[in-house]
C-alpha positions, 0 to 999 in steps of 0.5 A: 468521481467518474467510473474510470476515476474511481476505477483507479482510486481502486485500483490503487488501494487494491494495488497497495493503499499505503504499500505504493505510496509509502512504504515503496517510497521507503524501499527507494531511499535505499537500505535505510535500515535501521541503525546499529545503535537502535536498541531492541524494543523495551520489555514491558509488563504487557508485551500486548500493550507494548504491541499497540503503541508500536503499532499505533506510532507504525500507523501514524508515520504512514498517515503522515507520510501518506498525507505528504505523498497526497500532497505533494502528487497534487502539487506535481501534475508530472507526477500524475501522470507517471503515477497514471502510465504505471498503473496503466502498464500494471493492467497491460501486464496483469493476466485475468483469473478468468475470461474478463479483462483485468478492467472487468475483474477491477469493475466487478470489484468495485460493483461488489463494493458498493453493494456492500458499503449500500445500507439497503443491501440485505443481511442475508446477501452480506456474506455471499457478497463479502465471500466473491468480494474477498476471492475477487480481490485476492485474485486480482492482487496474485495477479498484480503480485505477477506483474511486478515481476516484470522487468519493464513493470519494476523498471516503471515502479523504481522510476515512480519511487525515485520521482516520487520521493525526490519531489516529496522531500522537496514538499517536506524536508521532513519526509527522508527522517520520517521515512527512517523512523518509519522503517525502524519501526517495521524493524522493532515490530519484526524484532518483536515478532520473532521474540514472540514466536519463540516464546511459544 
């Protein structure tokens, strides 16, 4: 992978991993929201074990969706390029927490993380470059968190989501049912949650 190829592939994941791809695509489908009949997540004997299997059935229909969006963008080169002028725009609109460019935040990022995927990279530097990793990164998504406050940003972002769903369930006809059980389940877990906090 070439350095503007992977400075993408980082920004993307830096941007949302799965929240661009997946759960945005969820939010384009509209209020999906979970039905009325949907009933409360069953009490168990272990709410902690409870938690797991929701939280694990949550991972895997991102997993699945994920896979059909990888899919479905590699079938769809338009897509790709859509996909390539938001990010594009997210940089133009995104304001440096230093002197640097956005590019060069991305740059010195994606420098802090391979030095921590190196094997040879010392113990003793570890932390240090986990610590400017994890400000570096923090500071980089308050700044894209900005930019999509940006008209011209969320505009470019609902066209992406709409594009992008409508060609995915075109992929799978599964895609708009798994989005729903996808959606159900951020409402159990957030159900879930709440009776936790109360329970304190």
């Amino acid at each position: 992978m070439n350095r503007s190829n992977h400075a993408r592939s980082l920004f993307a994941r830096c941007f949302s991993s799965r929240s661009l791809r997946v759960l945005c695509a969820v939010a384009a489908l509209g209020t999906v929201a979970p039905s009325s009949q949907a009933e409360p997540p069953a009490v168990q004997d272990d709410p902690m074990q409870a938690a797991r299997q929701l939280h694990g059935e949550y991972v895997e229909l991102q997993n699945r969706l994920s896979l059909i969006q990888e899919k479905t963008i590699e079938a769809h080169p338009e897509l790709q390029k859509q996909q390539q002028a938001f990010l594009d725009l997210m940089m133009a609109k995104m304001a440096s927490g230093s002197d640097a460019s956005p590019q060069d935040d991305l740059a010195a990022i994606d420098e802090l993380e391979q030095k921590l995927r190196n094997k040879e990279t010392p113990d003793s530097e570890r932390q240090t470059l986990m610590t400017e990793y994890q400000e570096k990164a923090m500071a980089f998504r308050s700044a894209q968190v900005e930019a999509l406050k940006d008209p011209e940003v969320q505009k470019a972002q609902e066209a992406l989501r709409e594009a992008t769903v409508t060609a995915m369930q075109e992929q799978d006809p599964q895609t708009k049912q798994l989005m729903e059980q996808l959606q159900q389940k951020q409402g159990e877990m957030k159900q879930m949650l709440e009776a936790a906090g109360h329970a304190q």
